[in-house]
N, C-alpha and C positions, 0 to 999 in steps of 0.2 A: 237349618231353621233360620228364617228371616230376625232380624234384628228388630224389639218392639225397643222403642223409647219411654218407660213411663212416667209423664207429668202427674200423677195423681199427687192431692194434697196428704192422703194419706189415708191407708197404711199405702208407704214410698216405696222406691224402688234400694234397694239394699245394694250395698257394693259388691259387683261380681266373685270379687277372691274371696269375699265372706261367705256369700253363697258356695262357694264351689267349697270349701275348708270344712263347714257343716255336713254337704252330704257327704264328702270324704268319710267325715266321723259318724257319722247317722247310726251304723249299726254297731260301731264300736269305738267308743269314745275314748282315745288315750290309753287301748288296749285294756279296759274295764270291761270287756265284751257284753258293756250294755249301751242303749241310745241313752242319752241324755234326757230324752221325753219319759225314761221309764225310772229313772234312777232316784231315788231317795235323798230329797233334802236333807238328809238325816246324816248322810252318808259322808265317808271324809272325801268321796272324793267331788260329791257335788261339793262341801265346804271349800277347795281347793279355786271351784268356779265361781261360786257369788265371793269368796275373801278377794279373791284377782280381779275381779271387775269391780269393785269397790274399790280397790286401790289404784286401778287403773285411771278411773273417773277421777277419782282425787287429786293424781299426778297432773292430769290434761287439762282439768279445770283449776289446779294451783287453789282446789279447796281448803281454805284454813282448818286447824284442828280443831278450831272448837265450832262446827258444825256438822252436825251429822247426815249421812245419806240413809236413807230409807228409799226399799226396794217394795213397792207396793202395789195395790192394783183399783182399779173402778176407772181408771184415766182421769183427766182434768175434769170431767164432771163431779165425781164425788169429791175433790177437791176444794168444788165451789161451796159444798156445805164442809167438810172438815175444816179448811181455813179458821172459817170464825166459829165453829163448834171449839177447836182446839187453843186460837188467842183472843179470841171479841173479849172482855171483860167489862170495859164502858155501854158495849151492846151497839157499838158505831161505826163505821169504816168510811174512810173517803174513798172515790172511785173513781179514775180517768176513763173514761168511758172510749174508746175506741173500735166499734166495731159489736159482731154477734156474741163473739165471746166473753166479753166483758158484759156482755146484756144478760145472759145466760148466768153469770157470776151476780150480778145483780139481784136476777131475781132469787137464786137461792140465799143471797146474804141475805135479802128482806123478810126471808122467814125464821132468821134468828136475831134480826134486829135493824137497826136504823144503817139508810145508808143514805151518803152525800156523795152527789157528783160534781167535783169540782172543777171537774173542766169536760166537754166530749166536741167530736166532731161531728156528730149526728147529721146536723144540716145541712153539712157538705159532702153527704155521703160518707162520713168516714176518710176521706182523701186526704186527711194530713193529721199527724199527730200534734195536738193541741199543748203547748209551751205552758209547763206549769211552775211555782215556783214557793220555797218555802210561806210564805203570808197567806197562801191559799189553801195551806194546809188548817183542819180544824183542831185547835187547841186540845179536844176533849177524846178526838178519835184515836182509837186502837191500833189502826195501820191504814197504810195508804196501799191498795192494790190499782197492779197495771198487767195489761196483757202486752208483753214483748213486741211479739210478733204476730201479724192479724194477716191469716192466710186466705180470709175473704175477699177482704180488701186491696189485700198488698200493700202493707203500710208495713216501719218495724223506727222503734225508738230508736233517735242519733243521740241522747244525750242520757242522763238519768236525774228521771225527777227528784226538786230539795222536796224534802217532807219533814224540816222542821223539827229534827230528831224521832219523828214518828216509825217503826215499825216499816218496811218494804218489802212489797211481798209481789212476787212478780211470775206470772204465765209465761214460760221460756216453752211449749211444745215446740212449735214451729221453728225453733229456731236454735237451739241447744246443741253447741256443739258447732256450731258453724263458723263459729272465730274466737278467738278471745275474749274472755270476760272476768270484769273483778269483782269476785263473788262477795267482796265486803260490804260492795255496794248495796248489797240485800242483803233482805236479813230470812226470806226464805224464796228460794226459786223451786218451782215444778213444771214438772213437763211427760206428758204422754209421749213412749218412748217410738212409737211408729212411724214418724218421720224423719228423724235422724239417729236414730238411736239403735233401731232393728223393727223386730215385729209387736203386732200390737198384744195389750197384752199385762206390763209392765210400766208403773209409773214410778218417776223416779222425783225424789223430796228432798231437796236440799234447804237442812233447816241450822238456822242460829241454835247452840244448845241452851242460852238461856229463856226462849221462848217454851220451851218443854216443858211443860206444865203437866201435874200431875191433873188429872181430871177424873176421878172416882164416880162421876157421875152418867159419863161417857159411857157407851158400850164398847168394849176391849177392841174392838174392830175400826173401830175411829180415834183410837187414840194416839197421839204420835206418840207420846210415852211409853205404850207400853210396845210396840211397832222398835223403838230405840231400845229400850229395855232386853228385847228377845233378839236383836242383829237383823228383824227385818224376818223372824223366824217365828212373828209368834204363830203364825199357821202355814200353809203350805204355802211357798211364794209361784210365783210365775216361771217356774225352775228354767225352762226353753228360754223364754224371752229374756232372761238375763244371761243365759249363756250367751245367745247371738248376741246380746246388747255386749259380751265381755271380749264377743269377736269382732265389731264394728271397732270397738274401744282401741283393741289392738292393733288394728291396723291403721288405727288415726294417728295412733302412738309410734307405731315401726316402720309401716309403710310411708304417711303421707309427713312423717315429722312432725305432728303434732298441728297446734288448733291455727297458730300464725301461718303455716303453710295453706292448712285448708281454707283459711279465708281468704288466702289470697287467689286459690284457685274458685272460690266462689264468687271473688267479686269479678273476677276474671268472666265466668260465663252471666252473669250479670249485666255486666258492662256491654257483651259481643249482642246481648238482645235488647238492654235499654238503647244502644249506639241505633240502631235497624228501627226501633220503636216512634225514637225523636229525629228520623228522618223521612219514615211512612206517607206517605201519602193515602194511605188504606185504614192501618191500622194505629191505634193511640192509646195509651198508657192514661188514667183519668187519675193518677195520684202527685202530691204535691215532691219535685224532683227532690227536694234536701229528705224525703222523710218514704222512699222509696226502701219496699222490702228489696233482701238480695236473694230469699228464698220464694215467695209466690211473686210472679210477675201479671198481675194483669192488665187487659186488652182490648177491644172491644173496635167494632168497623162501624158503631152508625145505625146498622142494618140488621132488627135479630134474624131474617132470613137468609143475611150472607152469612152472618157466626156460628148458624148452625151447618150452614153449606161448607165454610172452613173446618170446624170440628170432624164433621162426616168423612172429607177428603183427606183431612190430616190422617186419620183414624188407620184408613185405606195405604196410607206410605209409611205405616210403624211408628206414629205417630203419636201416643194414647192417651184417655184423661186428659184433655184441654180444653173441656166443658167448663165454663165457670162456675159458682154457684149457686142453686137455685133461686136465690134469694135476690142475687144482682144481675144473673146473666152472663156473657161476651166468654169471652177466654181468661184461663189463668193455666199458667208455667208454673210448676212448682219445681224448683230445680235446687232440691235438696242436695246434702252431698253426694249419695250415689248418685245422683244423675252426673253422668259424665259431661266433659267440653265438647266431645263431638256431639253428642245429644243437642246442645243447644245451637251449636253452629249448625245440624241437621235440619231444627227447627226452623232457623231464621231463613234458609236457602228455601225451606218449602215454601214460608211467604211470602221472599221474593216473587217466587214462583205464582202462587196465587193470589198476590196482587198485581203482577202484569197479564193477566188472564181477565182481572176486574177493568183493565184499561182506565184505572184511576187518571 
């Protein structure tokens, strides 16, 4: 079978030994001679899976104890309404507006109360994260949210915004797990687990435990309380997708050394396609360089009839998903962690390739 490479933003391409370890165990998981797709939360020996991948994630993210993970589901959209269903209390939030995601976030904060944006990049497309700083925080608001990483755009924070002792609550999908991070800095991160995490499916909550509130008024299903309460068991969880999430986990852990290894071989394929980008005479990167993603790269020639002529040709050498998106166009690399180094050095040869063809 030919070798595909996939650039999709997500659901990504998963680490091959992970894949291959799964269907090893497909029909008998651990000598349980059942699959894990059929096997009962209930059961000790799924307990054995979601307990290991929760401790796992705790080790690699150096989560403090007094935050809890919850294993959940609806992805970062239901998110956008639990947020401030589960801490809005003033009925307020400020907002760094960076991109679709955070627009999306917007609009469902606006149906449970007031939101302020205090800084965005809107009118430059999004192409730079906009420098924010305690005094632009609003005295009376509840928490300040940000989206991490903007796999639209291709942007992703170099710093972490002051909020002025306010509450931080921050969008980590796209980017969880791709290097080090100090989780003190926030006081809740989540992230949809299909881009670097495993399959889709599973959202995973990393929350401060003094923001857990009890909320009686909530329905049980949107509560993090009561989600904390049961271990993440108050109903059937996404049993699959946290295994694979407890198999990715592990091999980030034993194979690649953990998360300072992985960033380094992220910034590594990173770097081999920003170095190719800011030399092009074809192709150009339109984000601002200090505030450049190392997960989505995007690209664009000028030309929408040549970017669709690149995608098609790409598509054709194993090439796949480097459609941009619909919203903006051109190309984007998503070069998660399973996408390997050769993947992106395969990448960059092809455009070599078809930009001496364009006789730029």
């Amino acid at each position: 079978m030919n070798r595909v490479y996939n650039f999709s933003a997500g659901p990504s391409c998963i680490f091959e030994a992970v894949l291959q370890k799964a269907a090893d165990q497909m029909l008998n998981y651990e000598d349980s001679k059942m699959s894990v797709m059929e096997m009962s939360h209930r059961s000790k020996v799924y307990e054995t899976i979601i307990t290991e991948c929760e401790a796992r994630l705790r080790r690699l993210m150096k989560i403090p104890e007094n935050y809890k993970i919850l294993f959940l589901q609806g992805g970062a959209s239901l998110q956008f309404s639990m947020i401030p269903l589960n801490l809005m209390k003033n009925r307020k939030v400020d907002v760094i507006n960076t991109g679709e995601w955070t627009r999306k976030a917007i609009i469902e904060h606006q149906k449970l109360g007031d939101v302020n944006v205090i800084a965005s990049s809107q009118k430059d497309t999004f192409s730079y994260i906009p420098k924010v700083t305690g005094e632009m925080v609003s005295a009376d608001c509840d928490y300040v949210y940000i989206c991490e990483n903007n796999t639209i755009y291709g942007t992703a924070y170099n710093y972490v915004p002051e909020t002025n002792g306010k509450p931080l609550v921050a969008d980590f999908s796209s980017c969880i797990l791709s290097k080090p991070c100090n989780v003190s800095n926030y006081d809740l991160i989540f992230a949809g687990a299909q881009k670097n995490m495993g399959p889709a499916g599973l959202t995973v909550v990393i929350i401060k435990e003094e923001l857990i509130a009890d909320k009686p008024e909530l329905p049980s299903m949107l509560s993090y309380k009561i989600h904390a309460d049961n271990g993440s068991m108050y109903n059937t969880p996404p049993t699959y997708s946290i295994y694979i999430c407890g198999l990715v986990l592990e091999y980030l852990e034993e194979t690649i050394g953990g998360l300072e290894n992985m960033q380094k071989i992220n910034e590594e394929k990173a770097r081999i396609l920003y170095d190719y980008l800011d030399s092009s005479r074809l192709f150009k990167n339109p984000v601002n360089k200090e505030d450049r993603s190392i997960m989505n790269v995007t690209f664009i020639t000028g030309n929408e009839e040549l970017d669709r002529l690149f995608v098609s040709e790409a598509a054709k050498n194993g090439l796949v998903n480097l459609k941009g998106h619909r919203s903006v166009g051109g190309m984007r690399a998503s070069i998660y962690n399973g996408m390997p180094v050769e993947g992106v050095k395969k990448l960059v040869a092809f455009m070599k390739e078809f930009e001496e063809k364009q006789n730029v």
